[in-house]
VOPAGU-2260 file (C-alpha; in pm, 1 decimal, decimal comma):
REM VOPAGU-2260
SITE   aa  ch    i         X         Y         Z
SITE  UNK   A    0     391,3     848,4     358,5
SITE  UNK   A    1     413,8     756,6     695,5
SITE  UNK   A    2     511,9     431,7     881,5
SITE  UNK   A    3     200,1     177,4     878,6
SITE  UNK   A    4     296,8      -5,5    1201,4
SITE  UNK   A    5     195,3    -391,0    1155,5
SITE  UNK   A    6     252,3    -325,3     762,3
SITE  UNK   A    7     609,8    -196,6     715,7
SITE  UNK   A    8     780,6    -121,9    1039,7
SITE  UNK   A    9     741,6    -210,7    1437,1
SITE  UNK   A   10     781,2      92,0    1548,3
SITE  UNK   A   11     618,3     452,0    1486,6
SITE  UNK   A   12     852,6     732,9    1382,1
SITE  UNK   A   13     757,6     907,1    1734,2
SITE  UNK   A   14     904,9     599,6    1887,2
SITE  UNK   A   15    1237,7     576,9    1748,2
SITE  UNK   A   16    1267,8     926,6    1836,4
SITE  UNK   A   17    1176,5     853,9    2196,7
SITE  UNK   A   18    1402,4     540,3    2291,8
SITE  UNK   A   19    1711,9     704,8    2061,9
SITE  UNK   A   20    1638,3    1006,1    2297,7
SITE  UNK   A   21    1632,1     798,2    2610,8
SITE  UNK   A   22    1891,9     574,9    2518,6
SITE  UNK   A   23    2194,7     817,9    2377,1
SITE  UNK   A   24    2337,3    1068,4    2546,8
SITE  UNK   A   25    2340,0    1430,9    2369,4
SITE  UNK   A   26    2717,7    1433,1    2276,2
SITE  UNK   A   27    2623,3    1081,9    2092,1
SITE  UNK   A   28    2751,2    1106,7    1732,4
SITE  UNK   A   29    2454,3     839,4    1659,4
SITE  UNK   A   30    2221,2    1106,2    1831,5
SITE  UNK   A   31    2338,5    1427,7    1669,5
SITE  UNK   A   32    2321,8    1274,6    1350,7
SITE  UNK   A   33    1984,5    1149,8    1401,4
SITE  UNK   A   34    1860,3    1437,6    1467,5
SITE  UNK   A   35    1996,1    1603,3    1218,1
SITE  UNK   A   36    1826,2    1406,7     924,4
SITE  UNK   A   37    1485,8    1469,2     826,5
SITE  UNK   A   38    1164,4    1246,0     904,5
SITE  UNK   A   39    1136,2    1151,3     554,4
SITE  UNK   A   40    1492,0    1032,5     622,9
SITE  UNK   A   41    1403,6     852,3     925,5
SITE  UNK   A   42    1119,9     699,3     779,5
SITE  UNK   A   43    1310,4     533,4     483,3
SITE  UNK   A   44    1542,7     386,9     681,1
SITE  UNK   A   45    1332,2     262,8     956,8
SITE  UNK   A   46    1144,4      69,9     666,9
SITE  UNK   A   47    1459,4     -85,6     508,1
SITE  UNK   A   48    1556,4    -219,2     852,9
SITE  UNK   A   49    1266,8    -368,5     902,0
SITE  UNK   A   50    1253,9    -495,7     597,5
SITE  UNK   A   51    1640,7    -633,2     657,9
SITE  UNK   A   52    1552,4    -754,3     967,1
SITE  UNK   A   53    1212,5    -994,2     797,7
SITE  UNK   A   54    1482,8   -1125,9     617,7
SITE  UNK   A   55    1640,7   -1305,3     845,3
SITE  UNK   A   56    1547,4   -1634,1     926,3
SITE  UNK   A   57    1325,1   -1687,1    1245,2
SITE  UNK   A   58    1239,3   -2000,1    1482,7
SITE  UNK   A   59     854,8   -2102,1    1519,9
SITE  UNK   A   60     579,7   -1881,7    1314,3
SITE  UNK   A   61     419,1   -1567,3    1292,8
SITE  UNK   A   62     123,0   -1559,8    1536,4
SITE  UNK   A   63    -166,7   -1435,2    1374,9
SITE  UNK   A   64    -277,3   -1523,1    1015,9
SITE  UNK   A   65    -165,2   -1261,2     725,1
SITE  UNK   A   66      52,6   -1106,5     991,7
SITE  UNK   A   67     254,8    -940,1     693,0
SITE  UNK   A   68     567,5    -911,7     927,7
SITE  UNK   A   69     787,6   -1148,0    1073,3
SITE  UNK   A   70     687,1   -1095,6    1458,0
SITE  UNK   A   71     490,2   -1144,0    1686,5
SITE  UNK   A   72     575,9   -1507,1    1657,4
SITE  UNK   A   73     525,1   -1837,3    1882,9
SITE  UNK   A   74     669,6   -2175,8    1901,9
SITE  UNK   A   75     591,0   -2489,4    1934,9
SITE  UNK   A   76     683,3   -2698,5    2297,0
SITE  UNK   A   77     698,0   -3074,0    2324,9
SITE  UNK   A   78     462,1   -3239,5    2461,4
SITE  UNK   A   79     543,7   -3570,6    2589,7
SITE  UNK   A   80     747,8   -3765,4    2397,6
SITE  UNK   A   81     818,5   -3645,8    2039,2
SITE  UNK   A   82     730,9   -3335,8    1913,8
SITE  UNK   A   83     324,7   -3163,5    1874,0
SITE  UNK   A   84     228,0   -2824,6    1790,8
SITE  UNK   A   85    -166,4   -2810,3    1727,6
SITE  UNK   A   86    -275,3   -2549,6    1475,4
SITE  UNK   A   87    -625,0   -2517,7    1417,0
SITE  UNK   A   88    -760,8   -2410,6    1054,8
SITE  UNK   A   89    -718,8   -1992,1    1161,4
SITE  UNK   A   90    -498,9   -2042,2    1437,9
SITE  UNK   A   91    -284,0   -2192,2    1729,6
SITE  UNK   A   92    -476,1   -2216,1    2030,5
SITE  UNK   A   93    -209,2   -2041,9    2244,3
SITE  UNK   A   94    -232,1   -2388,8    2471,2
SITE  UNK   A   95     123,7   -2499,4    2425,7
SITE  UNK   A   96     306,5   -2202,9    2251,1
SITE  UNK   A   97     622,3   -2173,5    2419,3
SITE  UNK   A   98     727,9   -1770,1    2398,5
SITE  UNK   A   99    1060,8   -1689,2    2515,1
SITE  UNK   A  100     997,4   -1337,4    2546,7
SITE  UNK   A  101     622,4   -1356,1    2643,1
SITE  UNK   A  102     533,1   -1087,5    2354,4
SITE  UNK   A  103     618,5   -1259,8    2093,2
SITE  UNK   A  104     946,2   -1104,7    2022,9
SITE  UNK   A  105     755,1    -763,0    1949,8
SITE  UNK   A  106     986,4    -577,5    2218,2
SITE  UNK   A  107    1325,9    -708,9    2099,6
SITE  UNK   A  108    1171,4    -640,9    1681,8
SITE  UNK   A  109    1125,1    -239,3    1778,1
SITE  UNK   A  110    1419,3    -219,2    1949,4
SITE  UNK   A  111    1645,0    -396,2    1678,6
SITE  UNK   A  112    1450,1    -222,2    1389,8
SITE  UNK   A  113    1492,3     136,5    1534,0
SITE  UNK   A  114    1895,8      57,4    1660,0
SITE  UNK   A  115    1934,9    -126,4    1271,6
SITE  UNK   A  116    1798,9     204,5    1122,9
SITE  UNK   A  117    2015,7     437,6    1360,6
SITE  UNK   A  118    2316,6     272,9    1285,6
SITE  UNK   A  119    2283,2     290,5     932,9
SITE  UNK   A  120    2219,7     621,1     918,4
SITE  UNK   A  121    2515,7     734,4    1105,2
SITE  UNK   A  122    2790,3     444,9     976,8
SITE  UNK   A  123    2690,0     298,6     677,1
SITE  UNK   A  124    2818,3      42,8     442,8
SITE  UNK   A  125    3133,4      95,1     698,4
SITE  UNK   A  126    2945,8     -80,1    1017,4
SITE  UNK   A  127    2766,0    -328,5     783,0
SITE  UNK   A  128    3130,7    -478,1     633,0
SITE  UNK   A  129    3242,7    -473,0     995,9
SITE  UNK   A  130    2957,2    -653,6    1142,1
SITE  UNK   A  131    2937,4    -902,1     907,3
SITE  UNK   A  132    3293,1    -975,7     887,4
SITE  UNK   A  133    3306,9   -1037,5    1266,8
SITE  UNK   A  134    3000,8   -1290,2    1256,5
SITE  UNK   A  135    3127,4   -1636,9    1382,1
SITE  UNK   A  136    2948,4   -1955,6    1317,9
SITE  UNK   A  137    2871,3   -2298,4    1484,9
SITE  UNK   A  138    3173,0   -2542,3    1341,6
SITE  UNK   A  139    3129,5   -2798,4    1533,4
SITE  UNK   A  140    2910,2   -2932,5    1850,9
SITE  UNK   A  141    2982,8   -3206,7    2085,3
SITE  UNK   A  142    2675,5   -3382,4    2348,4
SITE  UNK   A  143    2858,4   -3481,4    2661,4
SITE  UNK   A  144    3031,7   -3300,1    2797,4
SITE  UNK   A  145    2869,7   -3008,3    2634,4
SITE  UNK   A  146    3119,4   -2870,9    2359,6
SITE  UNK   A  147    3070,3   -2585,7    2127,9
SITE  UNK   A  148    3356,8   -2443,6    1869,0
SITE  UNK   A  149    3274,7   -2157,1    1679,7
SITE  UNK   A  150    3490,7   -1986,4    1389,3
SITE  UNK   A  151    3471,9   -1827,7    1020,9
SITE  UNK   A  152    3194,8   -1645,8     922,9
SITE  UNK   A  153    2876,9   -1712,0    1006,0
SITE  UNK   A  154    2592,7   -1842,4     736,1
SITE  UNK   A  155    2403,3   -1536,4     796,4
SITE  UNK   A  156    2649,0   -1331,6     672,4
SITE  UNK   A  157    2623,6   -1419,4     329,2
SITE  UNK   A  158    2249,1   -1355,2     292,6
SITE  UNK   A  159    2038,7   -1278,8     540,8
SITE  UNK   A  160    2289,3   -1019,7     706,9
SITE  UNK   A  161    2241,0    -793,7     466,7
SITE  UNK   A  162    2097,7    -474,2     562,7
SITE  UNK   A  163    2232,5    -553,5     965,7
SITE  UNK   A  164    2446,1    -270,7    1091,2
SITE  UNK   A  165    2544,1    -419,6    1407,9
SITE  UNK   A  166    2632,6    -735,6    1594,2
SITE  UNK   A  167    2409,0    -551,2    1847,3
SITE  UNK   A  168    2080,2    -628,8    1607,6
SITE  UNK   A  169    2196,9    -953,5    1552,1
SITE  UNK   A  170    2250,6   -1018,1    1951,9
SITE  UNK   A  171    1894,3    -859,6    2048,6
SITE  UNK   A  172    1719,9   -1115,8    1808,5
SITE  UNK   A  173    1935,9   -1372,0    1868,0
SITE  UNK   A  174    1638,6   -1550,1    2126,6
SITE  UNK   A  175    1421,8   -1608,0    1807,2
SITE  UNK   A  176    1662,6   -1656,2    1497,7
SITE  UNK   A  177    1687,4   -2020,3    1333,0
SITE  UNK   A  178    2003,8   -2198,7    1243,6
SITE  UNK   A  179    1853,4   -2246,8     906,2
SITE  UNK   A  180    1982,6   -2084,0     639,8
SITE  UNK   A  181    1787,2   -1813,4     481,6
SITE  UNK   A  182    1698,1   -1832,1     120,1
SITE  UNK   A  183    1688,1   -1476,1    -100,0
């Protein structure tokens, strides 16, 4: 069964293949070991990374109505004073959506899904402790002057990481993901 793009994956099978072939240079262990798996393989995990990455939790909403994955999405701007996001009954009019990527994310999605599948092919449960162990989270925020401290793991860690190879995923999605904590 291939890879219903729209359904269960971003990207098409012939994609992945392209941008890892692009992006990795032929010595690459991630390469080789891409290449060496079958497209049944490929398929399977390009599907679970999707699928981990749709579980993460994600700012604004999915733009189309029954979109059955989590991008393309849009957000809602302000508008004045106080906050307004105008959805009609089958959906937003696109007036005052406010897209940080101007695609609705699609771009960063394939590119996280097909680097989320590569690296869990090649490193395993082995890059997922890692990644998730390095995570740092928001302890504390200060307004003026501007103040951040981060430390300990982050909230994602526990849940919604799962299935996230690499602080690289998390970094290309991290335009679009919510401070909210994601329920399983």
């Amino acid at each position: 069964m291939s890879l219903e793009v729209g359904i269960d994956s971003y990207v098409t099978l012939e994609e992945a293949n392209e941008y890892i072939s692009k992006h990795f240079a032929s010595d690459d262990k991630l390469l080789i070991n891409w290449n060496e798996r079958t497209d049944n393989d490929k398929e399977a995990k390009l599907r679970e990374s999707c699928e981990s990455i749709n579980n993460l939790k994600f700012r604004g909403k999915r733009r189309g109505i029954g979109q059955e994955l989590e991008f393309p999405r849009v957000l809602g701007s302000t508008c004045g004073i106080g906050f307004r996001l105008y959805i009609s009954q089958f959906e937003d009019n696109g007036l005052i959506s406010n897209d940080i990527t101007g695609d609705g994310g699609i771009k960063l999605a394939k590119k996280a899904q097909i680097l989320n599948a590569l690296y869990g092919m090649t490193l395993g449960n082995q890059a997922l402790n890692s990644a998730t162990n390095r995570f740092m989270m928001l302890t504390s925020k200060k307004a003026g002057p501007i103040s951040e401290t981060y430390g300990g793991r982050t909230h994602y860690s526990d849940n919604a990481l799962v299935g996230i190879y690499t602080e690289k995923v998390y970094s290309i999605l991290q335009p679009w993901l919510s401070n909210s904590r994601v329920t399983i």
